[in-house]
C-alpha positions as CSV (number, residue, x, y, z in Angstrom):
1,X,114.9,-74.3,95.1
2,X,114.9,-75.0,98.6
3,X,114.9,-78.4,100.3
4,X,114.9,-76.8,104.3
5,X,111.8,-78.9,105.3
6,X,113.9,-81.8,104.4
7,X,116.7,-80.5,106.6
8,X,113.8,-79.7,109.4
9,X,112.7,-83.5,109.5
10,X,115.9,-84.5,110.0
11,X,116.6,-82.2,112.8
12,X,113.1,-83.4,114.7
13,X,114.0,-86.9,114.5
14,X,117.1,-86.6,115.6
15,X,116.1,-84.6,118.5
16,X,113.5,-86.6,119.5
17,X,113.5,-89.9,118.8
18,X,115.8,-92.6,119.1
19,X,116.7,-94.8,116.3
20,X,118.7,-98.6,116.7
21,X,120.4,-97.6,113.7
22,X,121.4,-94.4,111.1
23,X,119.9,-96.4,108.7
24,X,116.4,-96.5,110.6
25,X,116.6,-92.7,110.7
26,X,117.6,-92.7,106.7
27,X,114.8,-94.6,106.1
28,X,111.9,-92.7,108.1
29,X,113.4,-89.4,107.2
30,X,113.1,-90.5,103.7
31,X,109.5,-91.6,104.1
32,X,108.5,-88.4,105.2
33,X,110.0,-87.0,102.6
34,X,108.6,-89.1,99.7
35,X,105.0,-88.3,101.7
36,X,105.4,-84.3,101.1
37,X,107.5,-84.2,98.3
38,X,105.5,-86.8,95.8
39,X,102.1,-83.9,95.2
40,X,105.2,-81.1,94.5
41,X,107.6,-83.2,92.5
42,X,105.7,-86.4,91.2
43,X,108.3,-88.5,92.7
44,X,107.0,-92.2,92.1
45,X,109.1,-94.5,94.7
46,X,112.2,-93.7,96.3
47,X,114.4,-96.5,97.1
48,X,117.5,-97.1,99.6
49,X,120.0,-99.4,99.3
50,X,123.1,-100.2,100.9
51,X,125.5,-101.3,97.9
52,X,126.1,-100.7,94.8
53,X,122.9,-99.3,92.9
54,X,123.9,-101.2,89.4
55,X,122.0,-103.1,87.9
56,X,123.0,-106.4,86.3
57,X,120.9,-108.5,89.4
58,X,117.5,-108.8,87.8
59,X,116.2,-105.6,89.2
60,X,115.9,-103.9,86.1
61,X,116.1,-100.3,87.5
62,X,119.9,-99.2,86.8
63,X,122.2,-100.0,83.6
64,X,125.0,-101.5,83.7
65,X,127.0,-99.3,82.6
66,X,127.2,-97.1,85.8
67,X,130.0,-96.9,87.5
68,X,130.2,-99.3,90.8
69,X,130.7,-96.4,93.0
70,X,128.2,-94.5,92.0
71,X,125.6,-93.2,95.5
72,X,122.6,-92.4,93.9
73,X,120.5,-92.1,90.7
74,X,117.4,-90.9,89.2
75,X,114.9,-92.2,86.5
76,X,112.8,-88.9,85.6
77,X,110.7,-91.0,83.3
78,X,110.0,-93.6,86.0
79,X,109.9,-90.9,88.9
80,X,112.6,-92.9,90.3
81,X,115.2,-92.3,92.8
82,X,117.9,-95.0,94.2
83,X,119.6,-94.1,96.8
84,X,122.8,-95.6,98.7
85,X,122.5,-95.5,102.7
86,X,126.6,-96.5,103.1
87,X,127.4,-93.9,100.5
88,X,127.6,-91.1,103.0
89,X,125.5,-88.3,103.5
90,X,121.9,-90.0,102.5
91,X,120.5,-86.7,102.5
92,X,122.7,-84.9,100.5
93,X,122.8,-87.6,98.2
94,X,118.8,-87.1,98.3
95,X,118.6,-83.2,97.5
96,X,121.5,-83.8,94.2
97,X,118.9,-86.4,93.1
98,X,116.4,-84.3,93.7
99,X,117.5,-81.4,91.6
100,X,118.2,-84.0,88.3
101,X,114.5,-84.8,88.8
102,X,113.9,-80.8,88.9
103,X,116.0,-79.8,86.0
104,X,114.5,-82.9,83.9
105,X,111.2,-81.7,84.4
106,X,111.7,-77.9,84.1
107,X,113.7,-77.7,80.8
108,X,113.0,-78.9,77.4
109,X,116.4,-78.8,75.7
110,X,119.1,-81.4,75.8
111,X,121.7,-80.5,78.3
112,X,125.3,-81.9,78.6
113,X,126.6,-83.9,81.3
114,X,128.9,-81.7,82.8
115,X,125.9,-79.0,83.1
116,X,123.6,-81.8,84.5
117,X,125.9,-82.8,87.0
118,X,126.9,-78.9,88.0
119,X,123.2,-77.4,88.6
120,X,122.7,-80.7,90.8
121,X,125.9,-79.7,92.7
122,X,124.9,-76.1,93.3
123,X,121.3,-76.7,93.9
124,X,122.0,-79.1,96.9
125,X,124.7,-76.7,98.1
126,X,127.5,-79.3,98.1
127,X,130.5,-77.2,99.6
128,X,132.5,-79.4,100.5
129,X,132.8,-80.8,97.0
130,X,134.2,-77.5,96.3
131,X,136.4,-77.6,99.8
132,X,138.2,-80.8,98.7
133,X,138.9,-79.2,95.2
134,X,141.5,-77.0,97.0
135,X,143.5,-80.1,98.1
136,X,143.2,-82.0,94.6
137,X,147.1,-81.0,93.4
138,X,146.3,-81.6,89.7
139,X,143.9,-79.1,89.6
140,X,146.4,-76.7,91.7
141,X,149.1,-77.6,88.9
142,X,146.6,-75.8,86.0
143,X,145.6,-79.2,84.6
144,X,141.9,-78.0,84.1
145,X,139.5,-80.9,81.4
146,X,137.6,-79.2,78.7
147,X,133.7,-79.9,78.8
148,X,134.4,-83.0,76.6
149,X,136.9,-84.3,79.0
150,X,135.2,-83.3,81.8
151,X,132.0,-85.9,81.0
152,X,134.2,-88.5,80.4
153,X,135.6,-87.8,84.2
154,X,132.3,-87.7,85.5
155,X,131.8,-91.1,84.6
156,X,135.6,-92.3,85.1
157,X,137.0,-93.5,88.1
158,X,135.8,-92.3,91.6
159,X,139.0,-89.8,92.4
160,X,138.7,-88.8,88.7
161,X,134.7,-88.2,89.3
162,X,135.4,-86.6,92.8
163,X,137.2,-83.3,91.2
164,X,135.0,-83.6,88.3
165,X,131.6,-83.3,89.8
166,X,132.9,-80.2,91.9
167,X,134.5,-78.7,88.4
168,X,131.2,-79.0,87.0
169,X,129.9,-77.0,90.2
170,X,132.2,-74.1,89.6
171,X,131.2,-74.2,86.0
172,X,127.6,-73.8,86.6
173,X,128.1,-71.4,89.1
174,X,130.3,-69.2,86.9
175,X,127.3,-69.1,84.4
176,X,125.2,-67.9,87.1
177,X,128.1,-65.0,87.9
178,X,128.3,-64.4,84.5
179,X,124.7,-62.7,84.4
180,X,123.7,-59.8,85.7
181,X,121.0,-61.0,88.1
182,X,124.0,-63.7,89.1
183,X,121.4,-66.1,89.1
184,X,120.8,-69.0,86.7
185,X,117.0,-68.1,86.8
186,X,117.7,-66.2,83.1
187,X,119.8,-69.6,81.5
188,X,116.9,-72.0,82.7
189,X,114.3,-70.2,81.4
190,X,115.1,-70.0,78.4
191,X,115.9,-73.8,78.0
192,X,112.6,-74.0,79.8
193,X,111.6,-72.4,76.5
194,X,113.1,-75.0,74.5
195,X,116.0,-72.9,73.5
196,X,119.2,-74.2,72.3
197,X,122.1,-74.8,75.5
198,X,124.8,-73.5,73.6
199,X,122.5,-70.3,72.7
200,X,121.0,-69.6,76.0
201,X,124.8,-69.6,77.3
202,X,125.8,-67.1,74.8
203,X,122.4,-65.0,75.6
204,X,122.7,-65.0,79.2
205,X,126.7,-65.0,80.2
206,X,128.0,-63.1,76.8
207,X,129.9,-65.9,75.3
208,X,130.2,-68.5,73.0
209,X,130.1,-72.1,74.9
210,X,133.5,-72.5,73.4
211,X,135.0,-68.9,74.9
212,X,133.4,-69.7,77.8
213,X,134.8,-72.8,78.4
214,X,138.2,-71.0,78.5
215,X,137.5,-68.4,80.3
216,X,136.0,-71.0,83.1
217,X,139.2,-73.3,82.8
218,X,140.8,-69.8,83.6
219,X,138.5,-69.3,86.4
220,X,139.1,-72.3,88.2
221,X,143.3,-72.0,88.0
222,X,143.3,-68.7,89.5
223,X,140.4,-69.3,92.7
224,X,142.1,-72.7,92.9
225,X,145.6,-72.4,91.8
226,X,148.9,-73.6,93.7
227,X,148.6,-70.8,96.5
228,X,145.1,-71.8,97.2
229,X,146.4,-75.4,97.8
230,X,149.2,-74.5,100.3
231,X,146.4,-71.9,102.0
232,X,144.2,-75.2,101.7
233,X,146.6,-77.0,103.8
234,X,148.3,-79.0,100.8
235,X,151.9,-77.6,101.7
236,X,151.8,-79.4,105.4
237,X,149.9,-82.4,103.8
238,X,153.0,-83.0,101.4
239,X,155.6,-82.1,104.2
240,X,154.0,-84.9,106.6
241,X,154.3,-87.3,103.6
242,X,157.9,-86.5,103.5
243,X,159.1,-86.7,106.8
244,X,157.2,-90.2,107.2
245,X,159.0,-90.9,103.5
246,X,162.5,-90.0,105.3
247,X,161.5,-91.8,108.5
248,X,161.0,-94.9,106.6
249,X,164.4,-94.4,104.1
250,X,166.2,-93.8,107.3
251,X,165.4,-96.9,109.2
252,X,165.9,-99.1,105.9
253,X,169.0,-97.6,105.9
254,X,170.2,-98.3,109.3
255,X,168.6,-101.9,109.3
256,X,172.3,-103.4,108.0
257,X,174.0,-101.6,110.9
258,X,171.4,-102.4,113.3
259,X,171.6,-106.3,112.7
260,X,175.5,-106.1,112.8
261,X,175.3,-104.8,116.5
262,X,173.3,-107.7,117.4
263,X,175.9,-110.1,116.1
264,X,178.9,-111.4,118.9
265,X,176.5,-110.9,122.3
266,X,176.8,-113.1,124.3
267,X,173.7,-112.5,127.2
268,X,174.8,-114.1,130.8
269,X,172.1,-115.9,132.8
270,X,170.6,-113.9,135.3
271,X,172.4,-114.3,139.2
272,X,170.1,-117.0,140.7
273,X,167.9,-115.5,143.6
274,X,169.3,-115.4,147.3
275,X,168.1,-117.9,149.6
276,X,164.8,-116.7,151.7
277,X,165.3,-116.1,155.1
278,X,163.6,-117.8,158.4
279,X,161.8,-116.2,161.0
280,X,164.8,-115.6,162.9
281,X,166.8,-114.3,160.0
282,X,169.1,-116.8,159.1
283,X,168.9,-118.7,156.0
284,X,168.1,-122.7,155.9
């Protein structure tokens, strides 16, 4: 699915009209978009805030239980989306939210998380997930979650949930690779038809959910292993760290000897200034 007339609002705006904030230009944008998305998608009310979008402050829309860092969610049985404007990209964050409403309305089986959270990333085309999961050393050392850690992550801690959500993205896309038509058209459809997840996987990529799962975890460690890290840009980031880590060992080492030279000087006054001279060049 494609969200370029989203993309084209934003692009008009910001061409041609001026805004006295980002978050002016959030909010219109998104307006627009709630006017011509609501007939295709049934969206009831889109909302943007600029903290956290828990709940626990009388709104009633989001439980608890979210994470604090969380930048946007949806409510497919409220056609609901909440939206943070200081979480960065607003409409990024819009077009993942958008494709959790999508996929709850298109497919009748339960899904997990990890799967949930991977279509959302492909769908709105979040590269640079995938870009920053080239510099995330745990990942480069083979230290891949199974599926059942990998919700947990999703739902941990925000550096946790970072390489998560783009490990879910290469999960979901390796299903779609997985298929002849390397598309997941052939997996949703047939959880469109109420088919069981862990059976449409085995129909459309050839595996068991459990063989796949290795054979993704294998996946990811060779397209993102150590040598992708230090193409990445990894090698330099952990040499900088060193040098500044030597910098700072070598000046605490050389503090002792550096206060010892101060000790014993004695500094003379300054020679006092030479009497200013008349108009005939003599002194008073």
């Amino acid at each position: 699915m494609s969200y370029c007339p989203l993309d084209l609002v934003e692009n008009y705006l910001r061409r041609f009209v001026v805004y006295p904030s980002e978050h002016a230009l959030v909010a219109h944008t998104l307006w627009i978009a709630h006017c011509h998305l609501i007939d295709e998608f049934d969206i009831g009310k889109i909302f943007l805030r600029r903290r956290s979008i828990r709940g626990g402050r009388g709104d009633g829309l989001i439980p608890d239980r979210l994470p604090s860092w969380g930048a946007g969610f949806t409510i497919p049985a409220a056609r609901t989306i909440l939206i943070r404007a200081d979480a960065g990209d607003p409409f990024r964050i819009l077009r993942h939210e958008l494709a959790h409403l999508v996929l709850a309305d298109a497919i009748q089986a339960r899904v997990p998380l990890w799967f949930s959270e991977g279509y959302a990333v492909v769908a709105a085309g979040e590269l640079s997930r995938l870009a920053r999961l080239r510099l995330n050393l745990s990942v480069a050392r083979g230290d891949i979650p199974g599926f059942f850690e990998l919700d947990r992550a999703l739902r941990g801690s925000e550096p946790a949930a970072e390489a998560a959500y783009a490990l879910a993205g290469t999960a979901v896309a390796l299903m779609a690779r997985r298929h002849p038509d390397r598309s997941l058209t052939p997996l949703l459809g047939r959880l469109e038809a109420g088919e069981g997840f862990e059976a449409a996987v085995l129909a459309t990529t050839g595996s068991p959910l459990g063989r796949f799962e290795v054979e993704w975890q294998r996946d990811v460690k060779r397209r993102y292993g150590l040598f992708g890290w230090v193409m990445a840009g990894g090698l330099w980031a952990l040499a900088a760290v060193g040098v500044l880590a030597a910098l700072w060992l070598r000046r605490r080492r050389d503090r002792p000897r550096r206060l010892a030279l101060d000790q014993g000087w004695v500094i003379e006054p300054d020679d006092p200034a030479p009497p200013a001279l008349d108009e005939r060049g003599s002194a008073p």
